[in-house]
Structure formats: structure tokens, C-alpha cells
N, C-alpha and C positions, 0 to 999 in steps of 0.2 A: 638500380642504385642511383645511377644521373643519369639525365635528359640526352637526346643522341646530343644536344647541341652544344652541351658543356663537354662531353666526349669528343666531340671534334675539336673543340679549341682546345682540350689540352692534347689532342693527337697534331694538329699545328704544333704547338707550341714546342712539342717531342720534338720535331722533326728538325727543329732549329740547332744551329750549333751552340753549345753550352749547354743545351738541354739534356736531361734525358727524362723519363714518364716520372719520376717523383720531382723535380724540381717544377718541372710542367702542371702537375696537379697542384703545387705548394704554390705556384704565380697565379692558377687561375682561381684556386680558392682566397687569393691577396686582394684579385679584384674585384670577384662576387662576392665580397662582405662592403663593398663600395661601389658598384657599378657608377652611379653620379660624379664621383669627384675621383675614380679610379679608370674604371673601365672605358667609359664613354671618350673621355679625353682622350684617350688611348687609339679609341674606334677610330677621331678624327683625326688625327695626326700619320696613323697608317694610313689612311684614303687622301689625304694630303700629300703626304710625302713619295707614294705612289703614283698622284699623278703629276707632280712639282720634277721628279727624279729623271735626270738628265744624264747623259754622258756626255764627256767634255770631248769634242772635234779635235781638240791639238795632243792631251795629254792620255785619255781614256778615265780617268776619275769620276766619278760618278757624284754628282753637286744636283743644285735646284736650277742651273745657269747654265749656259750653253758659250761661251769656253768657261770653263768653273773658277771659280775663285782666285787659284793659287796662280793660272794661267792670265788674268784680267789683271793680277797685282802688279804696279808699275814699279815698286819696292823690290818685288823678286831678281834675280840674278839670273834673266833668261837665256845667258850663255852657258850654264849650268845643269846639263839635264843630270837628271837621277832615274836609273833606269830600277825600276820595280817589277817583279812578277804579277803582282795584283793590287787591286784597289786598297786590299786593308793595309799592304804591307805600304803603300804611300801612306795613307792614315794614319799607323802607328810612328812613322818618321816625322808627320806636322803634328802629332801628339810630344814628340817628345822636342819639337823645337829645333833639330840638329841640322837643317837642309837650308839655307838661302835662296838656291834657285828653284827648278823648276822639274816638275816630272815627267815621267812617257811609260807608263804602263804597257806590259807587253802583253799579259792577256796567258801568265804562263811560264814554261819553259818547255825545249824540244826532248820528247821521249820518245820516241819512235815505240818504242816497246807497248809503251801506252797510245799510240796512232798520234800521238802528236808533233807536228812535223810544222817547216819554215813557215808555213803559209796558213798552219793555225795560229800564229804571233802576230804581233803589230811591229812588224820590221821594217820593213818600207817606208814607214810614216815617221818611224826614229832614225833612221837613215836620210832621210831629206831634212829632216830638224836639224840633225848632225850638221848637215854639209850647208846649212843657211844661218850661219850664224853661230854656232856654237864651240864654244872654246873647251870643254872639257864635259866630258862623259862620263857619268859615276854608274857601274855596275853595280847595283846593290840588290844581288840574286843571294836567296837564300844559301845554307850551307849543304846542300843537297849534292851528289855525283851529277843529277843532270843538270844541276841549277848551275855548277862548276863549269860544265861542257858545253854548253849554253852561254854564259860570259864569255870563255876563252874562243869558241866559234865568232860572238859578236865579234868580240875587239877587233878578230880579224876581217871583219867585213866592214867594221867601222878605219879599220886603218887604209883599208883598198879604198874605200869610198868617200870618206873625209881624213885626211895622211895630216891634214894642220891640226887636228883636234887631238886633245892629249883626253887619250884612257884609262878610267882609275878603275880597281876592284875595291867594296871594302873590306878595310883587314880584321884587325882585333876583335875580339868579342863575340863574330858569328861563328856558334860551333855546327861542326858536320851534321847535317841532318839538321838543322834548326831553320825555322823559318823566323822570317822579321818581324812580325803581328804576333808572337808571343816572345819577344824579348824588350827588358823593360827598359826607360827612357836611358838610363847611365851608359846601358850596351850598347844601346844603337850609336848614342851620341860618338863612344869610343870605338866602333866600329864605322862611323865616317870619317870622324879625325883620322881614324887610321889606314885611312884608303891606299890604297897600292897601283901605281901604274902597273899596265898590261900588256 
């Protein structure tokens, strides 16, 4: 019925998040009825952006730049850190405008159950952030049990190790079990505002 090579781009395409085999087959039949002014563009901008895509040395963010963007910005608030699980969940917070300073991706949260432990995080490098400069620490871990134990573990290791630095969680708006990267800009914003020391 298709060529193995149209079956593999929408078997890619499956495998992506948001996808599943009919929305997959519905994109790639969008852009082999255009390949010139759909597809092709498309080709280059992945081979582009794959070999442009960087991770940033101070934050974890993933940019075209090497420290990225939010990091190089002399307007940011780099006493400021916002501490993230993951890159989309920074994304979704510079989508919705609600953060001034600056981030540190940790690459996660600790689950032991799941084999994820201190030393699959980027702790050390948020910890030396911490203690060079930084006046305030926002914990903005999802609503998860480990994401919970995770923050409440930081704080205290940010309190033994930078004791000047004030620790916030955020409050309002993140429900149990929800992650940052699917709540939309009003939440987030009301869940910074409503940060909570720790």
C-alpha cells in the first residue's frame, strides 16, 4: 500500500510525543501532497537544528549557543535560579513569561525505585550556582510524590551549603501529579507568584 520509506517516516513520527499512528499518517500525508514548500523545508531545519543544538554549560537548556540564551541575557535576574526537572518544563515557564532570572535544570527527580539516584541529577553544579552568587532559589518540581521529596531533600542541602540563600517552592496552581510542560501560562504564572519558602 506505501513504499517502506513513507512507513518509516510515519513510524518516526509515531514514536514522537503527541503522536500516535493516525495523527502520524495524517502529518505525513500533509506533507507529501507538498514535499517543495512542506516537506523539504522541514528536512532542513531538522538537519539544522541537529547539528546547531547545544546544551548550555551553566543551566542544562538545550539552545543553538553554548551558554544559551536565557544564561548570556544581562537583563536576567542571575541571582535567581529556578530550579526545573527538565528542559520542556524551563520552556513552558519562558513561554508563559513568569521567571526573571535564571534556570538549572536537574535532569529529573530522585527515584530510587526507578534507579534514579543523587548522582543521576545535576546537583553539584546547582549547588556551586547556589553558593556563588545566588540570593534565592525557586524549586519548581512538578506535583509528583518524588518531585515533592526531591525539593524537600534539595532545600536541605541547599540550606547546609548555601544557609544565606533563601528557598522557595512553588505553591498555587501545581496539582499532585502534574507536571509544568502541560500547565498553561495563567497556572504557571500563579504558581510562581505563589512560591513558598522551604
Amino acid at each position: 500500500m506505501r513504499g517502506p520509506e513513507i512507513d518509516r517516516l510515519i513510524g518516526l513520527l509515531a514514536a514522537l510525543p503527541g503522536f500516535g499512528p493516525r495523527s502520524a499518517r495524517r502529518t505525513v500525508l500533509k506533507l507529501l501532497r507538498d514535499p517543495p514548500g512542506r516537506m523539504r523545508p522541514l528536512a532542513r531545519a531538522l538537519d539544522e537544528a541537529a547539528q546547531a543544538a547545544r546544551v548550555c554549560g551553566v543551566c542544562g537548556n538545550i539552545d543553538s549557543a553554548d551558554p544559551c540564551a536565557v544564561c548570556a541575557d544581562p537583563e536576567r535576574d542571575h541571582a535567581v535560579i529556578c530550579v526545573v526537572e527538565e528542559v520542556d518544563d524551563l520552556w513552558a515557564l519562558e513561554r508563559a513569561r513568569v521567571h526573571p532570572g535564571v534556570y538549572h535544570v536537574l535532569g529529573g527527580v530522585l527515584a530510587p525505585l526507578d534507579g534514579r539516584y543523587e548522582e543521576d541529577l545535576s546537583v553539584e553544579p546547582l549547588l556551586a550556582r547556589a553558593r556563588n552568587g545566588a540570593s534565592e532559589v525557586i524549586l519548581a518540581l512538578g506535583g509528583t510524590v518524588d518531585a515533592a521529596s526531591t525539593a524537600h531533600w534539595l532545600a536541605d542541602r541547599l540550606r547546609v551549603t548555601a544557609p544565606s540563600v533563601a528557598v522557595s517552592r512553588v505553591g498555587l496552581g501545581v496539582p499532585m501529579g502534574g507536571t509544568l510542560d502541560r500547565l498553561d501560562d495563567g497556572t504557571l504564572g500563579a504558581a510562581l507568584r505563589g512560591r513558598r519558602v522551604v
